[in-house]
C-alpha positions, 0 to 999 in steps of 0.5 A: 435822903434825897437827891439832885438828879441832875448831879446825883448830889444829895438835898438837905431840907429845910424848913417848909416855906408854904403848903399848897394843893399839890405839895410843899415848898421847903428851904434846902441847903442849896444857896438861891433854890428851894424845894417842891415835894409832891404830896402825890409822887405819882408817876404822871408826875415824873414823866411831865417834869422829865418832858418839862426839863426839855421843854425850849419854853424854859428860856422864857424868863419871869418864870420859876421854872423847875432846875432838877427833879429830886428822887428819894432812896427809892428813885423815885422822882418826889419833887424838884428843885426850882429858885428861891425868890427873894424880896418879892411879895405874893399878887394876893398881897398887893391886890389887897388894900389893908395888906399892901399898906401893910407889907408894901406901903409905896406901892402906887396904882401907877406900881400896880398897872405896871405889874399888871402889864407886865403880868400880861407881858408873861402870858403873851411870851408863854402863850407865843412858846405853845405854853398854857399856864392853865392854873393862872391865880395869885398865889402862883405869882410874886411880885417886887418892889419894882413890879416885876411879875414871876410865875411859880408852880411852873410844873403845873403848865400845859404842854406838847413835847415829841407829840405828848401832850401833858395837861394842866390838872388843877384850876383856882376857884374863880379863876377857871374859865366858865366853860370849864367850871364842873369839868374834869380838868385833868381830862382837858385840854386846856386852850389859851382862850382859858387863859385869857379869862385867868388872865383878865381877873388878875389884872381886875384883881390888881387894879381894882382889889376884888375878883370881878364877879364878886358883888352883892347878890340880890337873886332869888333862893338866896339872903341878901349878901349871901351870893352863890359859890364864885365858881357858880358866879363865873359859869351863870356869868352874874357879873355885878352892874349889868341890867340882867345880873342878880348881882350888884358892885359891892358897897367897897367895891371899886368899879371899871369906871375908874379905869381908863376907857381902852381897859374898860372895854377889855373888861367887859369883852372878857367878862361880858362878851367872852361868856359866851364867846370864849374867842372875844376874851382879849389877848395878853398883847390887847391888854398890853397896849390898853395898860400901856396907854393907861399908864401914860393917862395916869396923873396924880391926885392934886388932894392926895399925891399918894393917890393916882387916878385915870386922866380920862376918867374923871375925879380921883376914885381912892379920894371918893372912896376915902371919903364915902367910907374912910378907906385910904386904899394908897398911902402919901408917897414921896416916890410917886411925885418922884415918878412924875417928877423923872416922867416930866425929866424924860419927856424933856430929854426926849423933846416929847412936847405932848408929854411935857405939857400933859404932865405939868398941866395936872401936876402942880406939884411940879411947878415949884421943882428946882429941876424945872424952874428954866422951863416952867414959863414954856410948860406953862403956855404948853399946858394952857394951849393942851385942851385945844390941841387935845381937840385936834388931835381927837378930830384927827383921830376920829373923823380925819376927812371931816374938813369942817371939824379939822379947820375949827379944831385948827382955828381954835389954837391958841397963839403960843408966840407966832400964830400957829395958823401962820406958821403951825412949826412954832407951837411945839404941840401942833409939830407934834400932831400927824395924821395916821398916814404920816402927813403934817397937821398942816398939809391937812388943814391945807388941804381941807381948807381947799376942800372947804372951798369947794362946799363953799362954791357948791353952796354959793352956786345953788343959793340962787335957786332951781337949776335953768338952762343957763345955771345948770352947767356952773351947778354941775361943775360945782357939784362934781368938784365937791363930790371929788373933794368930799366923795359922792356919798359924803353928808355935805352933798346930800342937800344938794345931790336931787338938785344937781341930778335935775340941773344934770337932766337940763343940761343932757336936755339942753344939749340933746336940743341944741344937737337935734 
């Protein structure tokens, strides 16, 4: 018989639901709770779980943490009870194509960052409570139809409580950090950066369908096809692509092109740099803001509405991919349209302009919806005046001081109705824009308008040739109006500045002359 410790209530158990490395999960006859049986009920293990009851990082939610320890006739402590998770689906599900069109068919790309960011989310919230997941894999993660992430086996975390510190013994195959691949786990303290490493394959996983050093090997000592165990892969840091690895991407392989840009710099930071630089591995918060702004770079695809893609990233990757080898990775999805279909509505609540015309210039889908008819002639110009919008923003982006690039992106508006150089209020996009300090697009343009007056005055003033005597004072005065406007290092005064040094020298002669 065993016994809820907690309540000194017996458990009857059910039947046994899956079977791991550490023990098995079985159904019990308490509504909404499920049990975990050590294969081992050592002791470790009875005090780590004690400790973990206490533990404050229990009030962070998405985890399945444990509720009661269970002891058997004898006392001991042999497992615990912890809640059933109901309509939910393992990630090794979802991040496989033939099983999620399978058991999960409406799950989008768009359903699959979401999980991933949210995935990401729970990391940073445990991480920020001094818990260290340490056997971060797919297996120990469920995900639901709405994308929502819980973490299992919580009793595997690392821990410090009342100065204890209680370690995470166990690692997946590809999933442990490089540095600790061959190490005793239960002799180490595991560290975040671990984590993030852990955490980084996962949402490669989800988002692309293959661990990241998976890949077709082309090494010495080994068959074509034949690539070394994955743990080896991970510690040599073989990532597949790079100049320097015996691998290369698998021929099914989808490659970090087809992610958005802010994602594919957090994947080589993770895999590439953080090799050997475990600091540069990003943090969940990195990945959280780069998901954050694929999402709303997610479009999509005008061929396949099933099919998503990255706005920034050229063609759709699942339509190249059903064409090169005929595998349809997302099926046809009414939901998706849907998805776009209440983005747009959102963005029209909120009088998002940028929003708005981002999602009707790459859904044409949306053009003939009832619900947008009203609006479909403003979208339509919205959509149409977007790219040069896009290019002002970017210089805003970029390079905000350069006034020459800020006044053609400015001159290149379209007229939307009034003419945004006359009153920049009436397009909708350009009230949008501001600069990072806050200021107004216009005050900008305004102001480099000004500045570019002054290039022009300096230009104007030594086209006449070698500074004299009589020149020099208009030159340095021009000179030194630029470099106020621009700065003295700015590339627009280089031609000038041995010039206006010699008229600067005249003029000192000049007056020294005059003075003697």
């Amino acid at each position: 018989m065993l016994v809820d410790a907690a309540t000194g209530l017996p458990v009857a158990l059910g039947a046994v639901l899956a079977e791991g490395g550490e023990g098995r999960l079985c159904a019990t006859d308490r509504p909404g709770l499920v049990a975990k049986l050590y294969h081992r009920p050592v002791p470790e293990r009875a005090v780590k779980l004690a400790a973990l009851l206490l533990h404050p990082a229990r009030s962070v939610a998405g985890v399945a943490w444990p509720v009661s320890a269970l002891r058997d006739e004898a006392g001991r402590t042999i497992g615990f009870l912890m809640p059933r998770i109901e309509d939910a689906q393992p990630l090794t599900v979802l991040a496989n194509a033939r099983l999620r069109l399978a058991q999960a068919p409406g799950f989008t790309w768009y359903h699959l960052h979401v999980a991933a960011r949210r995935l990401a989310n729970l990391v940073g919230r445990l991480h920020a409570a001094e818990i260290t997941v340490g056997d971060l894999k797919p297996e120990n993660l469920l995900v639901d139809a709405k994308a929502r992430i819980t973490l299992i086996d919580a009793d595997s975390v690392q821990f410090t409580l009342a100065g204890q510190m209680h370690r995470c013994a166990v690692g997946a195959e590809g999933f442990v950090a490089p540095e600790l691949v061959g190490q005793d786990l239960a002799a180490i303290d595991r560290d975040q950066s671990h984590d993030r490493f852990a955490l980084g394959v996962l949402i490669h996983t989800l988002l692309l369908g293959h661990h990241p050093f998976a890949g077709l090997w082309q090494g010495p000592g080994q068959g074509a096809g034949d690539p070394p165990a994955l743990d080896g892969l991970v510690r040599a840091g073989h990532y597949p692509g790079l100049a320097v690895s015996p691998q290369r991407p698998g021929p099914f392989a989808v490659t970090p092109n087809a992610l958005h840009p802010a994602l594919r710099g957090l994947v080589r930071r993770c895999f590439v740099d953080g090799h050997r630089q475990p600091a540069a591995r990003p943090a969940p918060a990195e990945w959280v803001a780069a998901l954050d702004t694929a999402l709303g770079d997610l479009v999509l695809c005008a061929e396949e509405p099933g099919h998503f893609r990255a706005a920034s990233s050229g063609p759709c990757p699942w339509c190249a991919r059903r064409a090169d080898l005929g595998i349809d990775s997302f099926a046809d999805s009414e939901a998706a349209r849907e998805l776009m279909a209440d983005g747009l509505r959102k963005a029209l609540e909120a009088g998002d302009p940028m929003r708005q015309a981002f999602l009707w210039s790459h859904h044409p889908l949306l053009w003939q919806h009832a619900d947008f008819a009203g609006e479909a002639a403003r979208l339509g110009r919205m959509a149409a005046a977007l790219p040069a919008v896009e290019r002002l923003r970017s210089v805003l982006a970029r390079t905000p001081d350069d006034a020459e690039a800020l006044v053609a992106a400015w001159r290149r508006m379209p007229d939307l109705g009034d003419n945004p150089l006359d009153n920049p209020l009436a397009n909708p996009l350009v009230a949008a824009l501001t600069l990072p300090d806050g200021r107004p697009v216009a005050q900008a343009v305004a102001e480099a308008e000004g500045r570019l007056d002054r290039l022009r005055q300096l230009r104007a003033s030594f086209a006449a040739g070698p500074p004299t005597p009589e020149s020099a004072p208009a030159l340095v005065a021009a000179y030194r109006l630029a470099a106020d406007a621009f700065g003295a290092d700015s590339r627009f005064l280089r031609p000038y500045a041995r010039r206006a040094e010699a008229a600067a020298s005249l003029l000192a002669e000049t007056a020294f002359s005059g003075k003697a």
